[in-house]
C-alpha positions in Angstrom: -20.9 -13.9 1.0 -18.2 -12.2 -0.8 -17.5 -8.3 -0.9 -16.0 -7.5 -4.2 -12.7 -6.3 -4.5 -12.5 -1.9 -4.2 -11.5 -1.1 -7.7 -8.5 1.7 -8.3 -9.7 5.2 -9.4 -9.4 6.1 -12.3 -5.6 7.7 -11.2 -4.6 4.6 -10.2 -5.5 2.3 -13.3 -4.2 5.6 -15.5 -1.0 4.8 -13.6 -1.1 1.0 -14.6 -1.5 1.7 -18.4 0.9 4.4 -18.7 3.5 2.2 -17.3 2.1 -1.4 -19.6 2.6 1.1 -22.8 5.6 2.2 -21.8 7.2 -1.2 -21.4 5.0 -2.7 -24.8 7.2 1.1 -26.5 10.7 -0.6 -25.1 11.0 2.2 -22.9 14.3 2.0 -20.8 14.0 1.3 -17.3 15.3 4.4 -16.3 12.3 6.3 -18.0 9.9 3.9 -16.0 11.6 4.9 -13.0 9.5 8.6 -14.2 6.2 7.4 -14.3 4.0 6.6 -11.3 4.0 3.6 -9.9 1.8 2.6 -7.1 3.3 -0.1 -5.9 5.9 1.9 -4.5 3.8 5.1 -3.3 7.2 7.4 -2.8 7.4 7.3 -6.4 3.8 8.6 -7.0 3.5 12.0 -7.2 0.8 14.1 -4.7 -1.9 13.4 -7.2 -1.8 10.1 -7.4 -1.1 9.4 -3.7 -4.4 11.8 -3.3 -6.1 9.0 -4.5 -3.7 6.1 -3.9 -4.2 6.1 0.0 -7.8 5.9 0.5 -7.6 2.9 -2.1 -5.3 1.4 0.2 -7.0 1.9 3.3 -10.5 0.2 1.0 -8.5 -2.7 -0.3 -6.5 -3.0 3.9 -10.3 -2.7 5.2 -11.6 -5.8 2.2 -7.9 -7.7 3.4 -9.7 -7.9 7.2 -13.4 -8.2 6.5 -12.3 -10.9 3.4 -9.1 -13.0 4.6 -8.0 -12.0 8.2 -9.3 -14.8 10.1 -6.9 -15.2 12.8 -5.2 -12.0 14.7 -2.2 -12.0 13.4 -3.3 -11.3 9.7 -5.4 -8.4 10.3 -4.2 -5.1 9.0 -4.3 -2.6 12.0 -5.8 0.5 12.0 -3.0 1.7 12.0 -1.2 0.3 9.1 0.2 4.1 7.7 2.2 4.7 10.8 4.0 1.4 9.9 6.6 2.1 6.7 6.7 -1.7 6.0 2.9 -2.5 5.9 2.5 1.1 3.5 4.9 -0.9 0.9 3.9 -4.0 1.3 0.1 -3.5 1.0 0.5 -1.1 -1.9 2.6 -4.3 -3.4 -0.7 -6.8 -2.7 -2.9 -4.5 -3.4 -1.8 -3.9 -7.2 -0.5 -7.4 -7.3 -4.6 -7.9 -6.6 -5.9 -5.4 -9.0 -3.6 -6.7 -12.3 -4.8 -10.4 -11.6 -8.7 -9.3 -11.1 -8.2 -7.7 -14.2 -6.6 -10.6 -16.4 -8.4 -12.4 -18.7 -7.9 -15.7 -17.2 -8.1 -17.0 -13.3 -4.4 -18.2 -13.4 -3.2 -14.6 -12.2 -5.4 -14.4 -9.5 -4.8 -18.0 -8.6 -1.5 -16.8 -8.2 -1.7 -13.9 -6.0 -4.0 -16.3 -3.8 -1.6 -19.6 -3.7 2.2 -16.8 -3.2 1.2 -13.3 -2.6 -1.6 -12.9 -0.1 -0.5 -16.1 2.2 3.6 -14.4 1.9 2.2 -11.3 2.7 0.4 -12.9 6.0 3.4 -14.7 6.8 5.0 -11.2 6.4 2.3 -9.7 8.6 2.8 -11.7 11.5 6.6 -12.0 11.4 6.8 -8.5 11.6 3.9 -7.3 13.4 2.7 -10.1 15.2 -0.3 -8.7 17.1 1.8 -5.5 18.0 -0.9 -3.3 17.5 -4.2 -4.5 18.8 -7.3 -2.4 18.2 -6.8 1.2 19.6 -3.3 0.4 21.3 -0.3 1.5 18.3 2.8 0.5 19.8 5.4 2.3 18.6 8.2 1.4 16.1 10.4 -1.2 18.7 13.6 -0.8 16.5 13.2 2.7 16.6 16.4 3.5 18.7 18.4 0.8 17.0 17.9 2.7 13.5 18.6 5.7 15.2 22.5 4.3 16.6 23.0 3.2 12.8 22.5 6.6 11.6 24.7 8.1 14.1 27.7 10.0 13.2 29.9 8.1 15.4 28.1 4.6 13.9 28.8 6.3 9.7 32.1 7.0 10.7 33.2 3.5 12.0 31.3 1.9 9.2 33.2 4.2 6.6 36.6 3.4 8.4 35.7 -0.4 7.7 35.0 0.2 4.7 38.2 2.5 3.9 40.5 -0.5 5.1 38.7 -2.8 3.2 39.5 -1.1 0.1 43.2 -0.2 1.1 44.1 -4.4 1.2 44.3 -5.9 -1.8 42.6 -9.9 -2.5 45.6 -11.7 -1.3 45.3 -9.6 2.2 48.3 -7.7 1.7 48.3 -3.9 1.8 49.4 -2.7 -1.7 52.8 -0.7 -1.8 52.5 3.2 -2.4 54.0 3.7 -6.2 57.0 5.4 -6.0 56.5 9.3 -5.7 53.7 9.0 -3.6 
């Protein structure tokens, strides 16, 4: 009836407790910024993200066989060519893994009542059923991201940006001091 949850290796849980006695040591949050977290895989480094990927692709596969009843809030198969499902299942995934390991239910109450059903509505908002089985459809946005990044888009945002800062709160342009 129900598949129990893929536990993290060993990496992975390593990770978690690093980062709990850091915080219990009043470590500043620029020297968590250091450790791994796995939450947010860019910040892992190669080994853990060795081990931090097929994880995810266990706990994306438990997501579909466990809680993906309707289409639009199963994880395709293709989930690591999309940025925002990589971050956002790494998020649910450890969200999952800190509550099944809490010594009450209330935590895993939680991630059912406000993480998993947000990460759905998430799902489907972004995704929809953009990707059915076999068929990736590529990133739709992809040529809009690429005009923001333009050098002809940078410099009329900078120019905005410039005469922003060159009038003052009243909307007046302040006077050059003298000698300038």
């Amino acid at each position: 009836m129900a598949v129990p949850f893929p536990p993290p290796p060993r990496e992975i849980r390593r990770a978690f407790e690093q980062l709990r006695q850091a915080e219990e040591a009043g470590l500043e949050p620029a020297g968590l910024r250091l450790l791994d977290r796995p939450w947010e895989p860019a910040t892992c480094s190669a080994h853990v993200r060795t081990r931090l990927w097929p994880w995810l692709d266990d706990v994306a596969a438990w997501l579909n066989r466990s809680y993906a009843w309707q289409t639009a809030q199963a994880i395709p198969s293709c989930w690591p060519a999309h940025p925002h499902l990589v971050h956002e299942l790494a998020v649910l995934a450890c969200l999952r893994a800190t509550a099944g390991d809490a010594a009450a239910p209330h935590a895993l109450e939680e991630w059912h009542r406000y993480a998993l059903p947000a990460f759905h509505a998430r799902l489907a908002e972004r995704l929809g059923i953009g990707c059915p089985p076999g068929r990736h459809t590529d990133w739709p946005a992809r040529s809009w991201a690429a005009e923001y990044t333009s050098p002809q888009a940078t410099t009329a945002r900078h120019a905005l940006f410039d005469r922003d800062l060159s009038v003052t709160p009243t909307g007046h342009r302040p006077q050059a001091a003298e000698g300038q």
